[in-house]
Structure formats: structure tokens, C-alpha cells
LOMARKOL-85658 format. One line per field, with one value per residue: x, y, z of N, C-alpha, C in turn; residue in three letters. Coordinates in pm, whole numbers. Layout:
# residues N
n.x (X_...)
n.y (Y_...)
n.z (Z_...)
ca.x (X_...)
ca.y (Y_...)
ca.z (Z_...)
c.x (X_...)
c.y (Y_...)
c.z (Z_...)
aa (ALA_...)
This chain:
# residues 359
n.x (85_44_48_140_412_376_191_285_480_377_240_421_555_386_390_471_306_149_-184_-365_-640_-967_-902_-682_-667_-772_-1046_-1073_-1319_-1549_-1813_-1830_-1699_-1386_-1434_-1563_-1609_-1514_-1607_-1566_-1743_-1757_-1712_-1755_-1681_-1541_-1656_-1555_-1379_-1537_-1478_-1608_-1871_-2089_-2023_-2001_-2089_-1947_-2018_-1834_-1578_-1326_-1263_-933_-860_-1025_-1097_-973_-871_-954_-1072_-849_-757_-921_-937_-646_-677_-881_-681_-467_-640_-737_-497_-322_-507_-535_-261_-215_-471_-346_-91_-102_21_41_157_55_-210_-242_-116_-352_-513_-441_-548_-773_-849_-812_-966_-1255_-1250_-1076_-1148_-1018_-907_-1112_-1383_-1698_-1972_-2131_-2228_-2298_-2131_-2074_-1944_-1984_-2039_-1907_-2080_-2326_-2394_-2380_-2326_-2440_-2646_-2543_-2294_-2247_-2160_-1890_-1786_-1790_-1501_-1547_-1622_-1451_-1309_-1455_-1522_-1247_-1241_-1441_-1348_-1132_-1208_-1386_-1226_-1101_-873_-928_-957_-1226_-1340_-1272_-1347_-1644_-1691_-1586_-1774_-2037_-1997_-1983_-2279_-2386_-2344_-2486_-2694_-2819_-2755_-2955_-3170_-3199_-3233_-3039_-2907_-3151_-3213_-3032_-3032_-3279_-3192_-3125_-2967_-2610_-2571_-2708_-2693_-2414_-2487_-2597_-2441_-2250_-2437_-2452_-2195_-2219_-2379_-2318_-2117_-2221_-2421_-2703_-2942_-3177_-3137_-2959_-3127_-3335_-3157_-3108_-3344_-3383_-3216_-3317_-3568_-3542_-3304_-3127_-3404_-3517_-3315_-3110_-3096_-3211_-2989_-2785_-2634_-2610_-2871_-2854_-2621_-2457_-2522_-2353_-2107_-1886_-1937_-1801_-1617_-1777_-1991_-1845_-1812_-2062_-2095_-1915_-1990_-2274_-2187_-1977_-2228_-2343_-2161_-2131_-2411_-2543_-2690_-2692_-2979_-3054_-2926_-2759_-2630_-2712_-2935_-3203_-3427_-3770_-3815_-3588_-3317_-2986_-2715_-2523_-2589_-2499_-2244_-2157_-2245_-2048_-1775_-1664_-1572_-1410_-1193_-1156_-1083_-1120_-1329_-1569_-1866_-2005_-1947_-1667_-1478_-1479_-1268_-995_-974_-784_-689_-831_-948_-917_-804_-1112_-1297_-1577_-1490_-1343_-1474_-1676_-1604_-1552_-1776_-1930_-1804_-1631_-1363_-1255_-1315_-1173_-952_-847_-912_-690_-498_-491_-446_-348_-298_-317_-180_-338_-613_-835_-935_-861_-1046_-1302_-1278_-1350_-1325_-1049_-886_-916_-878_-987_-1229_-1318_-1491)
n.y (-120_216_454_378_405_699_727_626_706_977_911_825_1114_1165_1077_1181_1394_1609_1653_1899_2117_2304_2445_2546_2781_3144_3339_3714_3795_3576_3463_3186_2979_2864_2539_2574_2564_2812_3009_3234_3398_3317_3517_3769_4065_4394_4721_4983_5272_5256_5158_5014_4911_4661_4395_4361_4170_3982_3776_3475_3565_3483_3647_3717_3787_3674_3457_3145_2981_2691_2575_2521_2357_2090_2040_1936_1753_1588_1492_1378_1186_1050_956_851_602_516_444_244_68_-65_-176_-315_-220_-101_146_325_366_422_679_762_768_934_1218_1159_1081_1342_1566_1418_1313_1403_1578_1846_1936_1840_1906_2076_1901_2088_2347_2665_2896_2926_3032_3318_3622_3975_4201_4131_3864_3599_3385_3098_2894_2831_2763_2522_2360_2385_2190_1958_1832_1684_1458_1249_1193_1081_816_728_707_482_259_165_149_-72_-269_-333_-167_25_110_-1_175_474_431_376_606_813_769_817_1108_1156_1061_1256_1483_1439_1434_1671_1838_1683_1890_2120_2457_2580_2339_2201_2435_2408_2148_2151_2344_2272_2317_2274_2268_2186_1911_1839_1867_1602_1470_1445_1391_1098_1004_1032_904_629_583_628_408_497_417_529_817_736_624_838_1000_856_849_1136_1168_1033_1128_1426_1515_1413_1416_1716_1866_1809_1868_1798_1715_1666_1848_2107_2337_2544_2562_2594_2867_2979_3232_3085_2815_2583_2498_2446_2316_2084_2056_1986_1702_1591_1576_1420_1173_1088_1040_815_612_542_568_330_59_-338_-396_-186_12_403_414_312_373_541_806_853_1055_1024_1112_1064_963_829_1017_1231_1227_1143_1420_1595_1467_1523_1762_1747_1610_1752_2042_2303_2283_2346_2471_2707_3015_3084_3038_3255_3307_3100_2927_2791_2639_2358_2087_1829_1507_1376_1238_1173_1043_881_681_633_522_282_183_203_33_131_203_426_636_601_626_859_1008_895_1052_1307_1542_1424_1596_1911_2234_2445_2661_2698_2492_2295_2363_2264_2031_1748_1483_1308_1093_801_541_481_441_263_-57)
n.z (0_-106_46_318_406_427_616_871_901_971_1184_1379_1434_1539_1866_2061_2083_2273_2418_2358_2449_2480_2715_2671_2575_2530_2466_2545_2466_2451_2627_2730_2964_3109_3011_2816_2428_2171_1924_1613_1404_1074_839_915_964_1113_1130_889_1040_1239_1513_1737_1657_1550_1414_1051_757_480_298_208_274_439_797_872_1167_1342_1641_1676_1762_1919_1730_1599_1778_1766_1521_1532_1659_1555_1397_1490_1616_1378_1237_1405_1505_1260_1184_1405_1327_1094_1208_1430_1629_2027_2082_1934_1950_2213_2272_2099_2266_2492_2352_2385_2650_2729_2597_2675_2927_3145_3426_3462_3223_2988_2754_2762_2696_2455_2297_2272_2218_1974_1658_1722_1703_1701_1917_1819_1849_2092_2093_1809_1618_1371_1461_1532_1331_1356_1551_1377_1307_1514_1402_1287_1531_1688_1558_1544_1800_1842_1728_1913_2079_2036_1957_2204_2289_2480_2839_3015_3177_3073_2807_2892_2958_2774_2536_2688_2671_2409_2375_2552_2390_2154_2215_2315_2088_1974_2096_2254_2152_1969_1859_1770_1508_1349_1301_1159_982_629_421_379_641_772_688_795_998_1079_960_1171_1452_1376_1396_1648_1742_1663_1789_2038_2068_1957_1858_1814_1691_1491_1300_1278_1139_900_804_723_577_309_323_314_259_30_-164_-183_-172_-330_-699_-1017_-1175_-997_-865_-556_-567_-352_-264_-483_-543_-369_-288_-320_-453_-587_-412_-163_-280_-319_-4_69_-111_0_284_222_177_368_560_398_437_721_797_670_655_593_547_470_253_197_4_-237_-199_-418_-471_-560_-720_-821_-753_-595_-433_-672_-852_-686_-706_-1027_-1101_-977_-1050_-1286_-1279_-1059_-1210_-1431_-1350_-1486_-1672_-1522_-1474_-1324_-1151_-1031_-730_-501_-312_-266_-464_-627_-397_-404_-600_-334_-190_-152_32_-85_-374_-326_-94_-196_-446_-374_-255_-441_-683_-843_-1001_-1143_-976_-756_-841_-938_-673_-560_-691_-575_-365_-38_182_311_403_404_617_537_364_547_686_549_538_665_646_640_634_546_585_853_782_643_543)
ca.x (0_162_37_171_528_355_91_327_634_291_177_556_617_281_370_515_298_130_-298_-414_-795_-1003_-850_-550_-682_-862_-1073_-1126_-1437_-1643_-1959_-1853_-1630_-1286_-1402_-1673_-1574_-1586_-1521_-1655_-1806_-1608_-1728_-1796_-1587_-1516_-1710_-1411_-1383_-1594_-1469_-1705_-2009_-2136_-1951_-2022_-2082_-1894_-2018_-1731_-1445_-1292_-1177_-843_-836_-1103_-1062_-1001_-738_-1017_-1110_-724_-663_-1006_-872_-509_-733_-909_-588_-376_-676_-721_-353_-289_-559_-526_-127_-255_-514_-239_10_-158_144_-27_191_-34_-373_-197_-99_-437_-608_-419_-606_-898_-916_-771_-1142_-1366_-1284_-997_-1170_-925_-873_-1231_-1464_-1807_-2062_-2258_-2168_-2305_-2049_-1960_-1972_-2011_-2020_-1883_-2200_-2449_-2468_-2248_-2310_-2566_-2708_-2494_-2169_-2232_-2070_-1742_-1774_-1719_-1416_-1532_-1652_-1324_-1279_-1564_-1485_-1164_-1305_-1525_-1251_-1006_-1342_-1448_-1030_-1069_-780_-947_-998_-1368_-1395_-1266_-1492_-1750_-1693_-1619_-1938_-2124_-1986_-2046_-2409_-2453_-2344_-2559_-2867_-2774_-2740_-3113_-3273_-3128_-3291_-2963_-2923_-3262_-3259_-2916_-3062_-3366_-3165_-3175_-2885_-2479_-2565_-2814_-2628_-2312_-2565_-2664_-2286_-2233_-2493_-2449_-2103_-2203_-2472_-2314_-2022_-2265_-2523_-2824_-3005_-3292_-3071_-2944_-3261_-3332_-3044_-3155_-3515_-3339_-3122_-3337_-3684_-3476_-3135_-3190_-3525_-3586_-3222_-3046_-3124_-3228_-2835_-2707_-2616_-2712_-2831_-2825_-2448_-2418_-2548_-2294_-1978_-1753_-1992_-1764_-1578_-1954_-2041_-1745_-1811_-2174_-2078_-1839_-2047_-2370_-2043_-2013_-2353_-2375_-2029_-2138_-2513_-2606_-2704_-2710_-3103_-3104_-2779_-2786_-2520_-2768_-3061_-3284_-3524_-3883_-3798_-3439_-3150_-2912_-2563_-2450_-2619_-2434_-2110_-2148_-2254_-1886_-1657_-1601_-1528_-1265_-1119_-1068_-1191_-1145_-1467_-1660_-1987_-2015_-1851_-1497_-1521_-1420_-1154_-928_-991_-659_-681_-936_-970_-830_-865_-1188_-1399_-1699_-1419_-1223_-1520_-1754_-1535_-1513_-1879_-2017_-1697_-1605_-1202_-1213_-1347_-1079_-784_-877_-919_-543_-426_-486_-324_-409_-258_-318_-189_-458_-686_-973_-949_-880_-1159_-1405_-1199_-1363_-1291_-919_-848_-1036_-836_-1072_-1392_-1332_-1575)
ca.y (0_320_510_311_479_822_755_542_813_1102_860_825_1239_1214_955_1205_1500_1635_1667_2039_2103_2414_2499_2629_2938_3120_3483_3786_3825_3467_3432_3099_2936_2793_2441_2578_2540_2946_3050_3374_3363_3384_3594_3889_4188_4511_4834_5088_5366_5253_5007_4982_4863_4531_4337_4352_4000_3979_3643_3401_3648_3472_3732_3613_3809_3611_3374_3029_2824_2598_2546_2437_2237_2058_2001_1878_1643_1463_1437_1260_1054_1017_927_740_490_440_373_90_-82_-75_-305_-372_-117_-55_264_434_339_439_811_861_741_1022_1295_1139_1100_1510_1610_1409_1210_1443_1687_1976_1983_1824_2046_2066_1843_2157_2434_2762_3001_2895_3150_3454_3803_4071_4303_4090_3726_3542_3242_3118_2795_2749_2722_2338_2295_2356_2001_1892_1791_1528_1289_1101_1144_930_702_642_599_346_141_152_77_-233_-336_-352_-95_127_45_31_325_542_348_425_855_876_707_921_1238_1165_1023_1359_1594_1458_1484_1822_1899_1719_1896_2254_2512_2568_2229_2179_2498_2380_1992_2203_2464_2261_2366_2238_2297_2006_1777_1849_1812_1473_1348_1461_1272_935_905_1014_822_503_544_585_362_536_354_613_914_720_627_1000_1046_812_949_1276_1166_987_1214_1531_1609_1399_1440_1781_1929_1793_1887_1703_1706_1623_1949_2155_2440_2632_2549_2639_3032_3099_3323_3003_2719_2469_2430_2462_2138_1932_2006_1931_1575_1513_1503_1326_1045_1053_949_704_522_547_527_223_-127_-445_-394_-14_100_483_434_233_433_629_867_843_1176_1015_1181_930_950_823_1158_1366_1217_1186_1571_1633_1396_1556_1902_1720_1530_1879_2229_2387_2261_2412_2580_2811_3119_3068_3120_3428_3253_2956_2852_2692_2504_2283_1971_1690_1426_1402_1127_1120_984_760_591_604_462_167_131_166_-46_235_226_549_695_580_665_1001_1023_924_1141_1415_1567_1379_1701_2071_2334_2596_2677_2684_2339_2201_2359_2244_1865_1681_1340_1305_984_705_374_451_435_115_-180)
ca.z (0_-97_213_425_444_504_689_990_941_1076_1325_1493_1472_1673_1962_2164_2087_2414_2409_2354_2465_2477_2837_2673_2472_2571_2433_2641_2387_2455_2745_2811_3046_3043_2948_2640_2294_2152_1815_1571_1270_953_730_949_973_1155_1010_901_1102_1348_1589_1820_1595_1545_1281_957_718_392_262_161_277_561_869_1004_1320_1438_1771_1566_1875_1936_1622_1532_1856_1713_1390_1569_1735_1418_1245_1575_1632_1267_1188_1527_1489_1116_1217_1471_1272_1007_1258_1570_1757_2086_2084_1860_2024_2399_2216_2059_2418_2555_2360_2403_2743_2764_2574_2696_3049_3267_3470_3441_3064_2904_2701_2827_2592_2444_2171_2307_2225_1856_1576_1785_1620_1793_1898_1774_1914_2190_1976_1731_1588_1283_1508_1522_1215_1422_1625_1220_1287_1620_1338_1250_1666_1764_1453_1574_1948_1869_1674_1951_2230_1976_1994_2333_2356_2561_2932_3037_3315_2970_2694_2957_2992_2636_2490_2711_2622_2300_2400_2572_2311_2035_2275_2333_1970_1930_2215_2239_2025_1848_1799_1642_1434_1291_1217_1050_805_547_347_419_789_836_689_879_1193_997_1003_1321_1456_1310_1438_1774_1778_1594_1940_2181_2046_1976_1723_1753_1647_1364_1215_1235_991_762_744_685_409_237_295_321_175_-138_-226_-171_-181_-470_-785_-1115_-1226_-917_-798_-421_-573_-234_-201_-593_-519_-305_-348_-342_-486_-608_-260_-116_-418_-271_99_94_-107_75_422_218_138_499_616_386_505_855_875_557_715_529_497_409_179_125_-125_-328_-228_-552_-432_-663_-827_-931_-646_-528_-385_-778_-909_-690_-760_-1143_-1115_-945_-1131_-1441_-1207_-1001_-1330_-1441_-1297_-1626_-1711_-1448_-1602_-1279_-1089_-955_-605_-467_-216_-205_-590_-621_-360_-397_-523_-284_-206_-136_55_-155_-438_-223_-54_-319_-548_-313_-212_-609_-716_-961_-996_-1157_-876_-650_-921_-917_-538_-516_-778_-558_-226_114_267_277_525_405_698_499_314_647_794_487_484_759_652_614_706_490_651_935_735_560_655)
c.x (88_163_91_280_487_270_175_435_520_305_300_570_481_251_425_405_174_-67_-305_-573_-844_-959_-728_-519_-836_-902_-1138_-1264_-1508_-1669_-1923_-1728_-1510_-1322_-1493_-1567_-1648_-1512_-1616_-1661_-1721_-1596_-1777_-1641_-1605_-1575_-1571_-1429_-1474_-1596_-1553_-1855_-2018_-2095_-2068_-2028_-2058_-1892_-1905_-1600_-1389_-1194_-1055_-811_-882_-1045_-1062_-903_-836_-1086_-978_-688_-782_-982_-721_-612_-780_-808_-487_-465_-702_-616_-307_-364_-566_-398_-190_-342_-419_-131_-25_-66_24_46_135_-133_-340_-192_-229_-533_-592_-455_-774_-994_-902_-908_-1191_-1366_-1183_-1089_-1112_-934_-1058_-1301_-1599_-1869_-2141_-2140_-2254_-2234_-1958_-2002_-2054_-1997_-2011_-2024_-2300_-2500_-2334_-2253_-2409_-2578_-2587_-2335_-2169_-2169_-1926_-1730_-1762_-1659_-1396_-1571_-1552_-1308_-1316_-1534_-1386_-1151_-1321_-1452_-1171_-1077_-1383_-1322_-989_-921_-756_-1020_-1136_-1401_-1363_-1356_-1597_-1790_-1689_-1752_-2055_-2093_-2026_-2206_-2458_-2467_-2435_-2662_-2891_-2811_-2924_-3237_-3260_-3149_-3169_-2936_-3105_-3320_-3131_-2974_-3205_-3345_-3190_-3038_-2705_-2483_-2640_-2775_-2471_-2350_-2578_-2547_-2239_-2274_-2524_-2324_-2120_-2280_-2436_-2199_-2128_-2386_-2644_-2887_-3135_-3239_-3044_-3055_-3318_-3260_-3062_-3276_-3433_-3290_-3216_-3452_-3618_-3386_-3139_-3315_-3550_-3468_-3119_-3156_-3141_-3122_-2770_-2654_-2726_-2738_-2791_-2697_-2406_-2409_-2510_-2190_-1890_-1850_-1918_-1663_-1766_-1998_-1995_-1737_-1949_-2197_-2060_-1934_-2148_-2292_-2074_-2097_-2401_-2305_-2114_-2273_-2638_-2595_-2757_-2830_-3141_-2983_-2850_-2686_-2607_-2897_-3115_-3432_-3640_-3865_-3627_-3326_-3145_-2775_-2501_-2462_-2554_-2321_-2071_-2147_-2074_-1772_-1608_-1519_-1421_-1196_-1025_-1140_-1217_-1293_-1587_-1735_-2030_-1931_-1736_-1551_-1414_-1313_-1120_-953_-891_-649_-772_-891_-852_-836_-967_-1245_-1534_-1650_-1363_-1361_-1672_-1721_-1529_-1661_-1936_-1966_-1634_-1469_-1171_-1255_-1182_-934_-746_-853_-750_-446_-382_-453_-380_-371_-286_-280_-280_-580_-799_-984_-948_-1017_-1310_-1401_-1226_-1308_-1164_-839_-908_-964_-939_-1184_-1414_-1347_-1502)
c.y (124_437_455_377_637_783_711_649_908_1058_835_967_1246_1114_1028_1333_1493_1704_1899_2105_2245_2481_2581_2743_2938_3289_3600_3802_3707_3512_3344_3082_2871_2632_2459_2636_2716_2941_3204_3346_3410_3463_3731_3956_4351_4616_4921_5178_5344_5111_4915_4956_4724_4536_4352_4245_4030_3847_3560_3446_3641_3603_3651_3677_3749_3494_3209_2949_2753_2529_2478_2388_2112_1945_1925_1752_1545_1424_1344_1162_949_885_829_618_474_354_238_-18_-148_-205_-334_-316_-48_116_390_428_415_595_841_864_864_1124_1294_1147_1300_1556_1590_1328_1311_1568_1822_1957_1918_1937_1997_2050_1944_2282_2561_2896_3018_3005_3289_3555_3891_4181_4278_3962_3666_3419_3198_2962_2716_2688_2580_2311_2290_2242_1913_1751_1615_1404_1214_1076_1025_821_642_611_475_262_111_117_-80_-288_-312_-284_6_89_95_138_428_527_445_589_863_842_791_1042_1240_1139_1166_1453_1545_1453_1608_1846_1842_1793_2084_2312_2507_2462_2199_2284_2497_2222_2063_2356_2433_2314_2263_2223_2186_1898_1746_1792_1698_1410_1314_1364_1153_930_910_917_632_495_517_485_364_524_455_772_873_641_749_1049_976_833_1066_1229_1111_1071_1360_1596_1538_1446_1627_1904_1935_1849_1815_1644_1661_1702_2013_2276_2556_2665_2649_2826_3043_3169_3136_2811_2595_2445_2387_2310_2087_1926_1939_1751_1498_1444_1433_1169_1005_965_867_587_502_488_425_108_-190_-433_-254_75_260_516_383_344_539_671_840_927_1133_1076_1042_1008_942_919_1248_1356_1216_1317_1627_1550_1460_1668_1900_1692_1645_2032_2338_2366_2328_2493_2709_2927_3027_3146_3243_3426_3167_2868_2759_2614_2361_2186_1904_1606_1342_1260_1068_1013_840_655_569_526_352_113_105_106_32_249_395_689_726_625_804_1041_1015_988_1266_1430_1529_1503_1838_2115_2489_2566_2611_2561_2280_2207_2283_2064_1774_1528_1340_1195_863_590_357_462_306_28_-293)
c.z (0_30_273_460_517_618_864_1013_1009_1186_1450_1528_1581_1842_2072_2147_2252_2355_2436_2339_2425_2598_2811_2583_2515_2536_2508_2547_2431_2621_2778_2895_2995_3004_2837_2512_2272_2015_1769_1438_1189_888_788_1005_1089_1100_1037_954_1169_1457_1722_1751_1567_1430_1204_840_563_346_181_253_388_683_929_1093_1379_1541_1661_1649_1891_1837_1542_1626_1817_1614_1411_1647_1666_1355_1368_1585_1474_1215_1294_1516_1361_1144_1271_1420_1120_1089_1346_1691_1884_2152_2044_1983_2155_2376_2190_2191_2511_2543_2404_2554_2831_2732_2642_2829_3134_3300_3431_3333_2926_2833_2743_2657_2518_2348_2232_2247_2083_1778_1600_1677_1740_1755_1868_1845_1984_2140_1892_1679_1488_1331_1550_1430_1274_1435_1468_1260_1434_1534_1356_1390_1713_1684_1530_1715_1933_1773_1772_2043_2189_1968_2084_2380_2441_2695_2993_3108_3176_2897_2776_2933_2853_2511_2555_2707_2521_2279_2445_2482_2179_2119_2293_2187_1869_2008_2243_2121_1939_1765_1675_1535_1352_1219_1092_916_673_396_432_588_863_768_730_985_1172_1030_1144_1417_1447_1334_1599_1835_1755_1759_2019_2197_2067_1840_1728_1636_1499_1306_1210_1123_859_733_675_598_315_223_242_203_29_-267_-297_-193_-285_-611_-886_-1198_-1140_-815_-667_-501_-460_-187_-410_-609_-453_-326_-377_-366_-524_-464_-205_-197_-300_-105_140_25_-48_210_384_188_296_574_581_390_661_879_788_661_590_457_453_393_148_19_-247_-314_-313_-495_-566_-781_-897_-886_-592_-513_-574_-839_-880_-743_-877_-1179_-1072_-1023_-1232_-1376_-1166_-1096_-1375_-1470_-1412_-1649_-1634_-1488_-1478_-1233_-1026_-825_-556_-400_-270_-358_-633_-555_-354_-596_-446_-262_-132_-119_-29_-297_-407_-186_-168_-396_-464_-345_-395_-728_-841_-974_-1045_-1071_-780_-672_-928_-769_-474_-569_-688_-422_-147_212_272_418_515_496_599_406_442_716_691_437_588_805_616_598_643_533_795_936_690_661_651)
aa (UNK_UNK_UNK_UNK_UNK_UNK_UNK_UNK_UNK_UNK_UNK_UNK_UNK_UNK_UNK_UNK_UNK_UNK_UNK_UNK_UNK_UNK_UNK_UNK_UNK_UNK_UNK_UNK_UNK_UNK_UNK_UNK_UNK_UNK_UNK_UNK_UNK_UNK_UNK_UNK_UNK_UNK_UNK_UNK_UNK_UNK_UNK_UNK_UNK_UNK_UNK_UNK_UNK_UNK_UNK_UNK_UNK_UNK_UNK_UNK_UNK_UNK_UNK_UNK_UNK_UNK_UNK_UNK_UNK_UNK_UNK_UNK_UNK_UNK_UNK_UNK_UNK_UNK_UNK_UNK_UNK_UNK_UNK_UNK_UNK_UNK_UNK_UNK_UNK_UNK_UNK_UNK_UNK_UNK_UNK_UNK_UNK_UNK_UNK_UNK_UNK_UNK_UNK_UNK_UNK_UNK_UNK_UNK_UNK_UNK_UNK_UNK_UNK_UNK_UNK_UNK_UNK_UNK_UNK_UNK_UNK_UNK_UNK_UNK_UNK_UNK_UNK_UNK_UNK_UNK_UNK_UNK_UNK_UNK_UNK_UNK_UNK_UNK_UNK_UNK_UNK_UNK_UNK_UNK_UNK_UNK_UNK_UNK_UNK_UNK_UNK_UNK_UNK_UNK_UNK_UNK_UNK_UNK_UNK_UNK_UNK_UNK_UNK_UNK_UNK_UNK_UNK_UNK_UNK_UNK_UNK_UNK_UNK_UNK_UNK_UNK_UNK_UNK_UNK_UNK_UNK_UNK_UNK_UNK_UNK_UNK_UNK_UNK_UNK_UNK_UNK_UNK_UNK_UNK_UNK_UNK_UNK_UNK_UNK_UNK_UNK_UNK_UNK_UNK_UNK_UNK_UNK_UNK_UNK_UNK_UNK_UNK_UNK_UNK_UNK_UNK_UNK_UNK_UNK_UNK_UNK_UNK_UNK_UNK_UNK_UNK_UNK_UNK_UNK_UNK_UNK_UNK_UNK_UNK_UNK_UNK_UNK_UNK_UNK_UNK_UNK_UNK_UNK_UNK_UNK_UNK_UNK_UNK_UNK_UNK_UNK_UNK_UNK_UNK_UNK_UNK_UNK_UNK_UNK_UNK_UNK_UNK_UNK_UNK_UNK_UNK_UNK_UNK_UNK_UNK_UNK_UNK_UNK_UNK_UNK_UNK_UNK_UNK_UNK_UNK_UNK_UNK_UNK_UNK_UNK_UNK_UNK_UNK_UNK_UNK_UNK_UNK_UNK_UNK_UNK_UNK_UNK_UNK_UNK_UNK_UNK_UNK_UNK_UNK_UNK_UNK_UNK_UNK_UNK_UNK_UNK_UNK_UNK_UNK_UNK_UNK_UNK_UNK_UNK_UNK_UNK_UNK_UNK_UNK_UNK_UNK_UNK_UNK_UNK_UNK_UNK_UNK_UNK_UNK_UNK_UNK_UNK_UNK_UNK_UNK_UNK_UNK_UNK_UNK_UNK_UNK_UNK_UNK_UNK_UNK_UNK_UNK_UNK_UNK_UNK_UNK_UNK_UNK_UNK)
């Protein structure tokens, strides 16, 4: 396997690295407390010459003053547990598994350094809101977490009093996220934002085993985000009208890829599933293939940001190409970079990691 050399040379530079929570940044601007998760919305700005007014929202046009340390110790957290438990089910080294145990139990089981189960305080605006609904999309990045929990809880490498705390953190925070207005006015947007909540949900729910949650997600995908959200081509248009639509395409694939890796059983594939009106998972991805193959072709706007960087290599490719046995799916998928250090691919690249998706 040609990964194999990189992926085991990451997972050694990360055997010594040291857990970094939300306790260790921290913004004189956020309402909540030192163990709540705070961030600020991206696309809002400063009015000029007047610094004391309630931001201003410049759709697409990421601010980088904004508060974003918990949002990259987050993102350092999917890619050690990522990269750590891909390493170990790769050789069975209980060196890895013991390293990624150590961020895991820093989140979600040590008193002093945990983050409290609940999102409150995410995509603040200065002057306007101390946090707001759509800041769930932050927690993004706990999918591959819980994934690679509940591989290292079902390989009995994680000792039960742990298993235990981290299954219910994750049990609490997706009850939270169905029960809590923000939570349920984030699962009902209806656009990139409810089916983020959708992924979300189906891995927290597939750790902590809440078979009601994930039958929620598959109503939703299959009544919902297909039917009613795709288009007759394949395309979101809602993601298509925005300043930066073809990132916007490939992150909203990407996470319907997601939910149907995670939340298909034997008796109800949503990789296979064809809505009445004719949306399926193969629709969206035929609609993107030719785009990734080669962006020249692209029949809409160039987004306003980050146009170069984009494509990579992209889960809906990689595991698509597995599940719908498509090789040219998958040839493509490795053509292209497993890596980026641009913020904003990382922050729109949830799945990173595909050795810890495969059934």
C-alpha cells in the first residue's frame, strides 16, 4: 500500500505529541467558560472607522483576526486521532492506540482539561450574538474522533472506566445537539448545515449507540437532503449560489459520502438508495466527477476565495469509489493531495483519514 510509508512516518512524529484542549486558549471576547468550545463567525468583519459597531458580514471572505485556537486544537485532534488509529489498525502497535487514548481522554474524560458536551459560544459576532445555531458545524471535525473511538473501544484498547466517559460524552453531546434550540434549528436549516448536523450525529450516535438518532439520519437523508435538496443534475443548488460554490459542491458531497459510510445497514444502503424523483448518492457524484477530473470545465462562478486550492482528495471519491466499485473513482481520489496546510481546506476537509472508514 503506498500510504503506508507516510501515513506510519505522521503517526511516529505524533507519539510524543502532548494533548491540547479548549483549556489552553482562551478569548477575552467569549460568554462561556474555560471548558466551552468558543469561536466567531467567519465571514464577518469590523465596520471601518468605526470600531465599536457590530460586525459587519462579507459572505465568503474569511476574517483572520477572528478567535479560531479551538477550532485548530479541534482540527489537531481529528488528524492525531485520525492518523494514530489508522497507524494501529495498520500493525496492531499498541503505541499508537496508547498516544491517541491520551487525547482522548484530555477532551472528553480528565476533569481539568475536558470540554463541556454543548456548543453555546460557537460562531459569535462581535455586537451581535455570543453564539448562534450554525456554530455546530465547528464540532465537524469530532466525526473522525468518535470514529476512531469506537474502533479503539471495539479493539478492546481502551480500558472500560474510559470506553464508559467517552461514549457518554459523546451520547450527551448529540442529545444536546437534538434537544437545544440551536441544535434543532441547525438539524432544521436545510442547506450544508443540516447535513453536517446529519454526520455529526451518526457518528455520535453510531459510538454511543443510539439507534434512535441514527434512524433520524436516515429518514433525513433519504426524505430530506436527497429528495428535496439535490437537484435534477445532481447538484445543491443552495451550495451552488454561493460566493464560493464549487468548494460549497465538494463540501456538501463530501459530508452526504459521509452518512452514507457510517449510517447504511445491510437492509437499508444509502449508497444504493434512488429517491422516486431520481436523487441518489450516484447523481451527486457523477454531477462532481467531471469538475474534479478537471476544474477547467466548471460551467459556474470561480469562487471568490481559495480557488486553487481545492480539489483533494476528497472522501466522496475515495469511498464512493469503493462502495459503487467504480475504480475510476478511487484513481482520481489518489491522484490528488491527502494534505493541505490551508486553513480553509482544512476547515471544509472533515474526513481526512479514509483507513478509518473502511468496513
Amino acid at each position: 500500500m503506498s500510504e503506508r510509508p507516510r501515513l506510519l512516518e505522521k503517526a511516529d512524529d505524533m507519539l510524543a505529541s502532548k494533548p491540547r484542549t479548549v483549556t489552553a486558549d482562551q478569548s477575552e471576547r467569549s460568554e462561556g467558560g474555560q471548558h466551552d468550545f468558543y469561536s466567531e463567525g467567519d465571514y464577518w468583519w469590523p465596520v471601518p472607522g468605526k470600531p465599536n459597531a457590530p460586525y459587519e458580514q462579507r459572505d465568503g471572505q474569511t476574517n483572520p483576526n477572528n478567535f479560531v485556537a479551538h477550532r485548530l486544537s479541534m482540527m489537531r485532534l481529528a488528524d492525531h486521532i485520525g492518523t494514530l488509529v489508522s497507524a494501529w489498525k495498520l500493525t496492531g502497535n499498541a503505541a499508537y492506540s496508547d498516544a491517541a487514548l491520551r487525547h482522548l481522554n484530555a477532551w472528553f474524560v480528565a476533569p481539568e482539561t475536558k470540554m463541556v458536551p454543548r456548543l453555546l459560544y460557537a460562531q459569535a459576532i462581535k455586537g451581535r450574538h455570543t453564539g448562534r445555531s450554525i456554530g455546530l458545524i465547528d464540532t465537524l471535525h469530532l466525526v473522525e474522533v468518535a470514529r476512531g473511538a469506537k474502533l479503539l473501544i471495539d479493539g478492546n484498547a481502551v480500558p472500560e472506566t474510559e470506553a464508559t466517559a467517552i461514549r457518554q460524552w459523546f451520547g450527551d453531546y448529540s442529545t444536546w445537539m437534538n434537544t437545544h434550540p440551536y441544535g434543532i434549528e441547525e438539524r432544521d436549516w436545510y442547506n450544508n448545515h443540516s447535513i453536517a448536523w446529519s454526520l455529526q450525529v451518526a457518528a455520535f450516535a453510531d459510538l454511543a449507540g443510539d439507534k434512535g438518532l441514527m434512524h433520524l439520519v436516515r429518514k433525513k437523508y433519504k426524505t430530506v437532503y436527497l429528495p428535496t435538496m439535490m437537484d435534477e443534475n445532481g447538484g445543491f443548488p443552495k451550495e451552488l449560489s454561493r460566493t464560493k460554490p464549487y468548494g460549497y459542491s465538494l463540501f456538501v458531497i463530501d459530508l452526504m459520502a459521509g452518512i452514507a459510510q457510517i449510517a447504511s445497514t445491510p437492509d437499508d444502503n444509502l449508497w444504493e438508495f434512488t429517491t422516486p424523483n431520481g436523487r441518489s448518492m450516484a447523481l451527486g457524484i457523477n454531477f462532481l466527477f467531471p469538475y474534479v477530473a478537471d476544474k477547467s470545465k466548471w460551467p459556474y462562478d470561480k469562487d471568490i476565495q481559495y480557488w486553487d486550492d481545492w480539489p483533494v482528495r476528497h472522501p466522496f471519491l475515495l469511498l464512493g469509489g469503493l462502495a459503487k466499485k467504480r475504480c475510476d473513482l478511487v484513481e482520481l481520489a489518489m491522484s490528488l493531495p491527502a494534505e493541505s496546510e490551508v486553513y480553509e481546506v482544512r476547515r471544509n476537509w472533515p474526513l481526512r483519514h479514509p483507513l478509518i472508514w473502511m468496513r
